[in-house]
Each structure stands twice: as structure tokens, then as C-alpha cells.
C-alpha angles and dihedrals in degrees: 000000000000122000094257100049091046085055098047094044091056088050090060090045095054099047085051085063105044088051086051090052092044090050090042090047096035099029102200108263125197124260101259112249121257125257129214143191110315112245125226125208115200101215121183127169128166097262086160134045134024088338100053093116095058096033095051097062098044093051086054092053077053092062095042085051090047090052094043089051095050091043084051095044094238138285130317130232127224081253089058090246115142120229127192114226125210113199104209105209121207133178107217089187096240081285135119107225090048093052081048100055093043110052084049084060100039079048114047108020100028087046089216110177092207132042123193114181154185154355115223128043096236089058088033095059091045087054087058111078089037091057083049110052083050107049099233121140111237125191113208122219088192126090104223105124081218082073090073107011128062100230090208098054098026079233132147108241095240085222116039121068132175128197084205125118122236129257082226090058081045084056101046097046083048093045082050084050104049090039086047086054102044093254119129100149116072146152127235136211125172133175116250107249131089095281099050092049097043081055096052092044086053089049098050087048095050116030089052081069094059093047093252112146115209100222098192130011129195147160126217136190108258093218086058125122096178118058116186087183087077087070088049093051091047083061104041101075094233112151096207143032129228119195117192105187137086136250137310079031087041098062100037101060089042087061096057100043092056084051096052121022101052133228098345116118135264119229118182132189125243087273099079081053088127142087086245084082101062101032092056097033089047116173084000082074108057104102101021120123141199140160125257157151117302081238085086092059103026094141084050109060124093112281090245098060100112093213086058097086088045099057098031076060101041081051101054088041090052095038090059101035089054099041101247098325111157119245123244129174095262086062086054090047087060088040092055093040100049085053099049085057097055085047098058087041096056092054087066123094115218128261091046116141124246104265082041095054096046086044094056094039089055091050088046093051095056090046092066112130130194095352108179097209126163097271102049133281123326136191126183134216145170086251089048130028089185108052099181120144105228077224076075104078126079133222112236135174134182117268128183092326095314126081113251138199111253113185126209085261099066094036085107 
């Protein structure tokens, strides 16, 4: 080897070295992720009032989602930016004008991109307009089909979604029921608020399909502990009794029909759907059924139901988050909320403006596709900002203190 090229050749060698020393001494390290705008979620739920027993739970799914946020470091947009998101948890005291007052502030002066909100149908109607004038996509935990659909037009509100079954889907799982069992005569009672007459309504629409009479029809104060309809009920012939309320009111009432009308069935809607019912009803609630989310029986369902792993995994979250609390399907409404709002949130690129980045997360919430919720699957569109299959729902009844699976092959 000449001079020159061992010269040369020493020169590479030592610049090898030298790289090696520079990488062993400064180990390559990755280009830190961006970070953009934080989001906010404006979340309400009924954790007061009438509706405590559904609110509660789903603030505390707020909060699990708020921990597990902060533990993830928040969501990702299209563009790979990271945004931190900040749940903004209010109470609306089971009570419209609160919801109201609420959803205008979380709006407009907490700036929040995405709104979910709230329990109860009453709250969640007066949230509506509100949602509307101000362009911000809201995402319902409460069943009325008004929610969604303007009663007047039969038209989706282009801003407003729930993740919520009907109480039409409740009545025709119960009409499938009561046809399934030999019964076509029944009586029913419903609480006087949104929810119970949109269940009556639903009833009456329904189980007229079916070729079910509703012998006799009535409304009563959920606050109340004396219920004259029960008399009624004893002289109308029905052979079941269907309750559309929630709990406490629920249970209450439930209480005081199995004490005083004798062997007929008891047939609740999807909003007793809660271990409320049972632990306030007691010994009145062996024996009654209703029809709910899958959530209720997840360890129940076939292993092949896709929604059963989700569920079995949003459980043992909640359950230790809570400390042992039990589930009910209010807790999956603000489960499957809370995701389609992430959802929405992670279709936006960063640097959009406010009323951009609600708009696109709007437009990225009804084209959901497939979505396994707790509830069942789900898919969005701009004809229907529900998406849930009525096949969906489950029979239950109450077995021995616990809500068990009943199919369609043990319903007699």
C-alpha cells in the first residue's frame, strides 16, 4: 500500500472511531412528538336529582376516561400531532334549565369542541337548540328519539348524536317478549316526565303492532310513595304490567304493584336497566323482566358476540376505578359517548380554528362505521345519528338479586 492510500485508509478509520465514540457518548435519541392545541370535552350528566342513579355513574366513567387520557397522553390527529384533552365535568341536577345553562357556558365561554350531554331526555331536549344555534356537536346519554330527530320534519339534527337506544326499540323488544309468553292484554304506568311518556307513546305505537291492547294507561309523579293507579290495574283485566320510569321511581312503583295486583308480570323499560332497581325494589324484583344492553350480562353472552370483550374490559376498568361499584347501562352510554368524541376529535389536523375543528369533528362522528360499543354495533350516518339494530337488545330478568340473561328459549 502506497503512502497516500495508507494514509488515507487510517484517516477513515479514525473518523469511524471517532463516530462510534460520538454515538456511544450521544445515543441517537427520536425527535419528540408535537404537540397541539389541547381539546376540551364538555361533559354533563344528572349526578343530582331524580337521575342520580344514572348520572353518577356516568360522571364517574368521565373521570376514568379523564385518568386514562392523562396516563395516554392524550389523542392523535390524522397529521400524527398529540393533543391533550380536558373533560369538563358538570352536575345539571337532573333538571332542564340547569342542562341548559350549562351547555351555553361550556360552549361559549369554555370554548369546549365537543359537548356530551346529558342523562335524562327532559335536560337532554333543552340542550338541543342551544347545540344547534352554536354549531357544536353533542352527543346525548339519554334514549327520546326527539333527541336526534326533529319530530316536526322526521330529520336528523345535523348536530346533535346518542349512542342511546330508543324507547321504541325498549317497546318492541317488550311487545316480542309478551307475544313470545301468551300475554296480549296489559296495563301501563309511566312516570310523568319526558322519558316515561315517550315510553308510553312508544308502547301504544308498538305493541299495537303485535296485537297487544293496553287496557288501561296512566301516568304517575315520580316523587310519589302512594299510587291509586294500582287499584285501577287490580280491575282492568291486564295480565301484565308494564312500568316505564327509572329508578328510584322505578323501583318504587315496582314495589307496590307486586304487593297489590297479584301474579301478573312485571315488564319494565331499558331504563331500569341499573342495579339501583333491585337494590331499592328488593324481594318486589325477583321475577320482573326488561329489556337492555348486553352491557348488563356481558359475562353472559356467547363467546363469539363481538361486543362481549369490550364490555368484559370497560368492566374491569370501571370496577376498579370505582372500587367495586357495579356496572349499569348508563355507565356504557357515557362509555360509548365519551368514545365517539374522541373519535371525532382525532379526525381533526392540528392548527384549525374553533368552529373548524367542531365542524370536522361533527362530520367525523356520523361517519362512524362499525363501532362495537356496549350496547351492540353501531354504525352512523347522515339519515341516522344512532345507528343501533333493535337485534341488538337483550331480554333480562331478575334472578336471585343479579340480572340474568333470559333467551328467547326460557322466556316460558
Amino acid at each position: 500500500m502506497s503512502p497516500r492510500r495508507k494514509a488515507a485508509w487510517l484517516a477513515a478509520c479514525g473518523l469511524g472511531v471517532a463516530s462510534l465514540l460520538v454515538l456511544l457518548v450521544f445515543p441517537l435519541v427520536a425527535a419528540p412528538a408535537r404537540v397541539g392545541t389541547p381539546y376540551r370535552i364538555g361533559f354533563i350528566s344528572s349526578v343530582t336529582g331524580p337521575g342520580a342513579s344514572l348520572g353518577a355513574p356516568e360522571r364517574d366513567v368521565a373521570r376514568m376516561f379523564q385518568e386514562r387520557l392523562e396516563r395516554e397522553g392524550g389523542v392523535a390527529g390524522p397529521d400524527g400531532v398529540r393533543h391533550e384533552v380536558q373533560i369538563l365535568i358538570n352536575d345539571d341536577q337532573s333538571r332542564a334549565d340547569v342542562a341548559a345553562s350549562l351547555a351555553r357556558r361550556l360552549i361559549e365561554q369554555d370554548q369546549v369542541h365537543v359537548l356530551v350531554g346529558t342523562t335524562l331526555s327532559g335536560p337532554s331536549l333543552a340542550i338541543v337548540p342551544i347545540a344547534t344555534e352554536l354549531r357544536t356537536p353533542t352527543i346525548s346519554m339519554a334514549s327520546a328519539r326527539a333527541i336526534i330527530e326533529d319530530p316536526a320534519t322526521k330529520r336528523m339534527r345535523t348536530w346533535i348524536f346518542k349512542p342511546v337506544p330508543e324507547n321504541l326499540h325498549s317497546a318492541a323488544k317488550q311487545a316480542e317478549y309478551l307475544k313470545g309468553v301468551g300475554i296480549d292484554r296489559v296495563c301501563h304506568l309511566y312516570e310523568n316526565t319526558a322519558y316515561g311518556q315517550d315510553t308510553f307513546a312508544s308502547a301504544k305505537q308498538e305493541f299495537a303492532k303485535a296485537g297487544i291492547r293496553i287496557l288501561y294507561g296512566d301516568s304517575f309523579d315520580r316523587f310519589a310513595t302512594e299510587f291509586p293507579q294500582v287499584t285501577r290495574v287490580r280491575a282492568s283485566g291486564c295480565q301484565a304490567v308494564v312500568i316505564g320510569s327509572i329508578p328510584p321511581a322505578a323501583a318504587v312503583i315496582n314495589v307496590a304493584v307486586a304487593g297489590r295486583v297479584g301474579p301478573r308480570k312485571i315488564v319494565h323499560g331499558h331504563g331500569a336497566c341499573s342495579p339501583d332497581l333491585i337494590r331499592t325494589a328488593g324481594q318486589a324484583a325477583e321475577g320482573t323482566v326488561m329489556p337492555c344492553g348486553k352491557i348488563l350480562v356481558a359475562d353472559q353472552l356467547p363467546a363469539n358476540d363481538p361486543v362481549r370483550r369490550v364490555n368484559l374490559e370497560f368492566i374491569a376498568e370501571y370496577t376498579r376505578f370505582t372500587g367495586g361499584q357495579p356496572i349499569s347501562t348508563f355507565a356504557g352510554h357515557a362509555y360509548d359517548a365519551l368514545q365517539w368524541a374522541l373519535a371525532g376529535l382525532r379526525a381533526v389536523p392540528d392548527g384549525q380554528p374553533l368552529p373548524r375543528v367542531r365542524e370536522l369533528a361533527r362530520d367525523a362522528i356520523e361517519r362512524i362505521r362499525n363501532y362495537v360499543g356496549t350496547h351492540g354495533i353501531m354504525t352512523l350516518s347522515p339519515e341516522d345519528h344512532l345507528g343501533f339494530d333493535a337485534k341488538d337488545f337483550v331480554i333480562v330478568t331478575v334472578q336471585g338479586g343479579r340480572f340474568v340473561l333470559l333467551p328467547p328459549n326460557r322466556w316460558k
